[in-house]
C-alpha positions in Angstrom: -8.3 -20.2 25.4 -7.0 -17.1 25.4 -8.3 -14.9 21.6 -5.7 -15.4 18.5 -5.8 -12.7 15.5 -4.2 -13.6 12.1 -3.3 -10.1 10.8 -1.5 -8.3 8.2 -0.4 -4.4 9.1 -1.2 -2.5 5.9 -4.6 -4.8 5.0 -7.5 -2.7 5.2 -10.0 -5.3 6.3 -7.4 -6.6 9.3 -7.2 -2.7 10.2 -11.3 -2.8 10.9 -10.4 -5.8 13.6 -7.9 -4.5 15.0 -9.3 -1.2 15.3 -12.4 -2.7 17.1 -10.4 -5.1 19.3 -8.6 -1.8 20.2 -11.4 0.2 21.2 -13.3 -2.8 23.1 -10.2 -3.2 25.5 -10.2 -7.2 24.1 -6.7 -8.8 24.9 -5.8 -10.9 22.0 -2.8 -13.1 20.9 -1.4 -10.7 17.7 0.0 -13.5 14.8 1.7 -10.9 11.6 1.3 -13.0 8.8 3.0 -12.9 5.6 1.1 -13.2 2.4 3.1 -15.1 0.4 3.8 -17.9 3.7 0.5 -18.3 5.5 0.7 -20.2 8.6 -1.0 -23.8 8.0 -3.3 -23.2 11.0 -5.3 -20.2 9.5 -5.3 -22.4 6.5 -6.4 -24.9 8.2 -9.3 -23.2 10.1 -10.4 -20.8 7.1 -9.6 -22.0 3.8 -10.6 -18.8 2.4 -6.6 -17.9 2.9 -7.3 -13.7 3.8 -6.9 -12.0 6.7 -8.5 -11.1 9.4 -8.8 -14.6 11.0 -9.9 -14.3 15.0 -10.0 -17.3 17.1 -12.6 -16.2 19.8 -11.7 -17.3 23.5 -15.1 -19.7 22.8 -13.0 -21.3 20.0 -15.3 -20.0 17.4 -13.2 -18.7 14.5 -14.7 -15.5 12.6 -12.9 -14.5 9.6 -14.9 -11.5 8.6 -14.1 -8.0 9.5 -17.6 -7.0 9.5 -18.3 -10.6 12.1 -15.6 -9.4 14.4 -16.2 -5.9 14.7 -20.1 -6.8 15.8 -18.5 -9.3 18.1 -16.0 -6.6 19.9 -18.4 -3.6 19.6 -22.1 -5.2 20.1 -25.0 -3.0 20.1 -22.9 -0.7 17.4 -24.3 -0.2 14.3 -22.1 -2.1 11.9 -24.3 -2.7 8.6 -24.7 0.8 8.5 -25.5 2.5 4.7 -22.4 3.8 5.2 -20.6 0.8 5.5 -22.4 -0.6 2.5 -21.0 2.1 0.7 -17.8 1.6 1.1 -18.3 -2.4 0.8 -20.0 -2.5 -2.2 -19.6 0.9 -4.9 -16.7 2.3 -3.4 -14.5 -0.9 -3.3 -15.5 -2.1 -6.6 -14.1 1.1 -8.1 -11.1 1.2 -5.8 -10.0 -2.1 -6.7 -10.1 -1.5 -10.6 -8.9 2.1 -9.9 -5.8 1.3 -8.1 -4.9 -2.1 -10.0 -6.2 -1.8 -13.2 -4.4 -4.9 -14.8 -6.1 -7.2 -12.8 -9.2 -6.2 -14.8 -8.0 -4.7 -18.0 -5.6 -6.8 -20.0 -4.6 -3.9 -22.0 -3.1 -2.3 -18.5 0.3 -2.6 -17.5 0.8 -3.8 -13.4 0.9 0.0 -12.0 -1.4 1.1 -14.4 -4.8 3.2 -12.7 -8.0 3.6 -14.3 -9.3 7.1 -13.9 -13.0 5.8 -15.0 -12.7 4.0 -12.0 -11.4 7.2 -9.8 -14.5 9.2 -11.0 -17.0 6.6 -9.9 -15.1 5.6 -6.6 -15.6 9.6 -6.0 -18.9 9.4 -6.5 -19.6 6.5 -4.0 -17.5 8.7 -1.5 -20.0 11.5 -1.8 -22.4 10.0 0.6 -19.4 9.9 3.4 -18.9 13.5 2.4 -22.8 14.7 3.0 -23.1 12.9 6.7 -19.3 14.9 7.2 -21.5 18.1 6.8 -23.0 18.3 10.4 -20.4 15.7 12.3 -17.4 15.6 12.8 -16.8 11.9 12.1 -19.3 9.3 10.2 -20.5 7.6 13.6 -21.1 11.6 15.2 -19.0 14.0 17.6 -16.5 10.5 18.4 -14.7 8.2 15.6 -16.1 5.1 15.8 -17.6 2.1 14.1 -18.4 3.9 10.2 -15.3 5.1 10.8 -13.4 2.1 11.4 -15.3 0.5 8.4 -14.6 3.2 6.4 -11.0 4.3 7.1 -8.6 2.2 5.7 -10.0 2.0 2.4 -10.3 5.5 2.3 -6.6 5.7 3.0 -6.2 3.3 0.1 -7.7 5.3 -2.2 -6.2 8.6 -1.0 -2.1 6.9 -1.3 -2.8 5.8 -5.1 -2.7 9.8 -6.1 -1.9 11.6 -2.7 -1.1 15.0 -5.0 -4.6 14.5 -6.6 -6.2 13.8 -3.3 -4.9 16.9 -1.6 -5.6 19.2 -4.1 -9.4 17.5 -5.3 -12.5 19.8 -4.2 -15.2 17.1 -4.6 -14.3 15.6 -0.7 -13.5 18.4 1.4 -14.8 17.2 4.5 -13.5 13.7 3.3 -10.0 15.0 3.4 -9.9 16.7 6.7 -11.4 13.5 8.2 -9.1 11.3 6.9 -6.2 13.6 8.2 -7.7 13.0 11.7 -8.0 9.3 11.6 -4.3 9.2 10.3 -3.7 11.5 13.6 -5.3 9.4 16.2 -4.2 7.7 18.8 -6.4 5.1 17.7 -4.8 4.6 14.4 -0.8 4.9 15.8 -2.0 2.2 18.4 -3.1 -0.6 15.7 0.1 0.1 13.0 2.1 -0.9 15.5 5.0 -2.9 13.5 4.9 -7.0 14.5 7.4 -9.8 13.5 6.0 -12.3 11.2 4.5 -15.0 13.2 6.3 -18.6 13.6 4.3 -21.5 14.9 6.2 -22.9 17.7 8.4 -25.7 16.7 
């Protein structure tokens, strides 16, 4: 059978996929979900309900980001502390940074919690260090840290982009997220995609 993704454009973890599926060459069958009308078959084949779902050619369904960047990119370096960062620390704070009223019932929906900014800052500082002496997290060539890392950093970046900008604690941070927003890679997987319709 030929591969299937269930994606969503601006999701971070469906970014990851795609980004790997894009830099392994792998043809895949692209389905744009929306979130509020999931197709019944990626229901149906992981109950979980989130995105990225990827039907290998095997049949085997993987609905991890982490699962089908090792499958696209295997030998890489995937687990990485890097990754871990940005998995565990980082996204904690994100989340309750950028959507405070999920987690404060005092918060309004918009509100942010700049507790949560300082500490997600913190997390980042580890990305910013290896940024020191390489150009990008995975060395002289974007690749899998980067992809892991990437759109959540962009995530974080778009909740205050005037605070980003002008912030000293990420320098390098900043000037590497302006080239992953610049490459070719990145332009190739936002590609815009009708919502998918199961055929009738």
């Amino acid at each position: 059978m030929h591969p299937v993704l269930y994606s969503f454009r601006r999701c971070p973890y469906a970014m990851r996929a795609r980004m790997a599926l894009h830099t392994a060459g792998i043809d895949y069958e692209h389905r744009e979900v929306l979130l509020r009308n999931k197709p019944q078959h990626m229901l149906d084949i992981s109950p979980k309900g989130s995105v990225p779902v990827f039907i290998r050619d095997d049949g085997r369904v993987l609905d991890e980001s982490l699962d089908i960047m090792r499958w696209a990119l295997p030998g890489a370096s995937i687990a990485s502390e890097i990754t871990r960062a940005i998995d565990g620390p980082f996204k904690h704070h994100l989340d309750r940074y950028k959507y405070a009223s999920r987690y404060d019932e005092t918060a309004k929906r918009g509100d942010i919690d700049l507790s949560h900014r300082g500490e997600a800052v913190a997390a980042l500082k580890l990305l910013d260090h290896r940024l020191d002496s390489t150009a990008y997290l995975s060395g002289t060539e974007l690749g899998p840290d980067d992809m892991a890392s990437f759109p959540f950093v962009r995530q974080f970046a778009a909740v205050e982009p005037e605070w980003w900008f002008e912030t000293r604690d990420v320098l390098n941070l900043q000037s590497w997220l302006t080239k992953c927003v610049q490459s070719d890679l990145f332009a190739a997987i936002m590609r815009k995609h009708p919502a998918w319709e199961p055929p009738t």
